[in-house]
C-alpha positions as CSV (number, residue, x, y, z in Angstrom):
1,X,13.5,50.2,-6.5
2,X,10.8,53.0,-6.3
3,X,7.7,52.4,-3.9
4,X,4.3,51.9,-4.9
5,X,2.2,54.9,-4.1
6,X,-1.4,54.2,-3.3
7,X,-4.1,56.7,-3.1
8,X,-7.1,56.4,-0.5
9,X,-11.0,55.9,-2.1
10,X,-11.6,59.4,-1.2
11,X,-8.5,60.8,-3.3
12,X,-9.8,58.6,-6.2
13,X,-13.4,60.0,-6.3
14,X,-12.6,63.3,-5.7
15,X,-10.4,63.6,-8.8
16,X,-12.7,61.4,-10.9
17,X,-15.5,63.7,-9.6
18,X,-13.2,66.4,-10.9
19,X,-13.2,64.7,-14.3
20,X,-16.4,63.9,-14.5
21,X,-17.7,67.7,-14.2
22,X,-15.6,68.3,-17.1
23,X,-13.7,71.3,-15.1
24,X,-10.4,70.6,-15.6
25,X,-8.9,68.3,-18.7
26,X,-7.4,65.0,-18.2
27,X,-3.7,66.3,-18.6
28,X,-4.4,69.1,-16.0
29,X,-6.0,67.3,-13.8
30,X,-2.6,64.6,-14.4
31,X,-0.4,67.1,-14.0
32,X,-1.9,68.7,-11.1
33,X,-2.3,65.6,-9.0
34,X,0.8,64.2,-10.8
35,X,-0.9,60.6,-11.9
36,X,-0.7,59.2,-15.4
37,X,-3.7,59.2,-17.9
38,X,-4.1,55.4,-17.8
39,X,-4.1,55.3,-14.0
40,X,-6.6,58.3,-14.6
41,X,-8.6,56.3,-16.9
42,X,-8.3,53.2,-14.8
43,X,-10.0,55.0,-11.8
44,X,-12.7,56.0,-13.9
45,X,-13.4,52.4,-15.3
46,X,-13.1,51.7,-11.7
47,X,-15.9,54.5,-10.9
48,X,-18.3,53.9,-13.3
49,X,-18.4,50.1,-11.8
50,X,-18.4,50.8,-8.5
51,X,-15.5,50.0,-6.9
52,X,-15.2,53.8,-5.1
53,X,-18.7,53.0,-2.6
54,X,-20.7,54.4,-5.2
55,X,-23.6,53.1,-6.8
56,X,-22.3,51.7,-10.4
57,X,-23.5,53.3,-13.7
58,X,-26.1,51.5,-15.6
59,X,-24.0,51.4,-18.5
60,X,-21.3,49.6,-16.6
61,X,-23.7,47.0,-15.4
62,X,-24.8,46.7,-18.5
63,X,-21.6,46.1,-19.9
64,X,-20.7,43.3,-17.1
65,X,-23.6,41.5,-17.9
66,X,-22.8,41.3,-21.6
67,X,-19.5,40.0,-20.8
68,X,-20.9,37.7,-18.3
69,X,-23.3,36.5,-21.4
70,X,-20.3,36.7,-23.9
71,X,-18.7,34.4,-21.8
72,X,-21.5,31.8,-21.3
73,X,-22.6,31.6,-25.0
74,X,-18.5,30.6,-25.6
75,X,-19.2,27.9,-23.0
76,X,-21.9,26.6,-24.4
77,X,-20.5,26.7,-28.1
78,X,-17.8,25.0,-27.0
79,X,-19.8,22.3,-24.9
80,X,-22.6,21.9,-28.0
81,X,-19.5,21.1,-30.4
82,X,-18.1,18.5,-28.4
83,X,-21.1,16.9,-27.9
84,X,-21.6,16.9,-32.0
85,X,-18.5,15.5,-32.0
86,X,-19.5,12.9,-29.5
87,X,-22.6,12.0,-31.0
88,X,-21.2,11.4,-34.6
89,X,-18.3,9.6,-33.3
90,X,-20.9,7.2,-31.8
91,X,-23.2,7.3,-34.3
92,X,-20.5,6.6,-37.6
93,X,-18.5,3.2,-35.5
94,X,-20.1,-0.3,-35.4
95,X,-20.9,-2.1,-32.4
96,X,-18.3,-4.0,-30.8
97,X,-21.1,-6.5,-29.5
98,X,-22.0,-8.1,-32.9
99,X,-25.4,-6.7,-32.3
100,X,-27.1,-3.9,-35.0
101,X,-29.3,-2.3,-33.2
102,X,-30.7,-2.4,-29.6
103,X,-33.3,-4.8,-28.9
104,X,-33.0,-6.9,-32.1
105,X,-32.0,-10.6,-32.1
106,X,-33.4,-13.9,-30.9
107,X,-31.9,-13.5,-27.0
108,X,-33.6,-10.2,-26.3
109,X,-36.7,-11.7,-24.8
110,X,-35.1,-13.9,-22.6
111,X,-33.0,-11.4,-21.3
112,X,-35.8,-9.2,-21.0
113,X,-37.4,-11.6,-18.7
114,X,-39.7,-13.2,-21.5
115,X,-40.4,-16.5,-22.2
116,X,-38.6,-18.4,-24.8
117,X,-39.8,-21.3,-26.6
């Protein structure tokens, strides 16, 4: 089984940095460090977020956010659809209690504390 190599913060920036400044091209900059172009890629989805003790890019926070919104409007499709569901549901079976509609019939006053005659 081969072992995992890891690579300090310091490594990671410095190459991405590298990257970044456009002097070298990806596959140089892979070959030279010998790292393959997704991990290269990776670190600089990584970079552009944060995750190095750099100050993220705006367009990665702006990208989080929209994914963080993305997710909620889902939620809240999801949660508006069920209560549809719900509502029809309620709305389209009779009432079990014989009664048609709330507050009708002869023994609502009494039960409402009124006085029956």
């Amino acid at each position: 089984m081969r072992n995992q190599r890891s690579f300090s913060v310091e490594f990671k920036r410095q190459v991405i940095q590298e990257f970044l400044s456009e002097e070298s091209r990806p596959a140089q900059l892979c070959r030279r460090y010998n790292i393959s172009s997704s991990l290269l890629y990776h670190w600089k989805r990584q970079f552009s977020r944060g995750k190095f003790n750099n100050e993220p890019t705006e367009e990665a926070a702006l990208k989080d956010r929209v994914e963080k919104l993305e997710r909620l409007v889902g939620k809240l499709t999801l949660e508006n659809e069920f209560l549809k569901k719900g509502l029809q549901n309620s709305l389209s079976q009779p009432r079990r209690n014989g009664k048609s509609s709330p507050g009708g019939g002869p023994s609502s006053a009494a039960s409402c504390g009124g006085v029956s005659s």
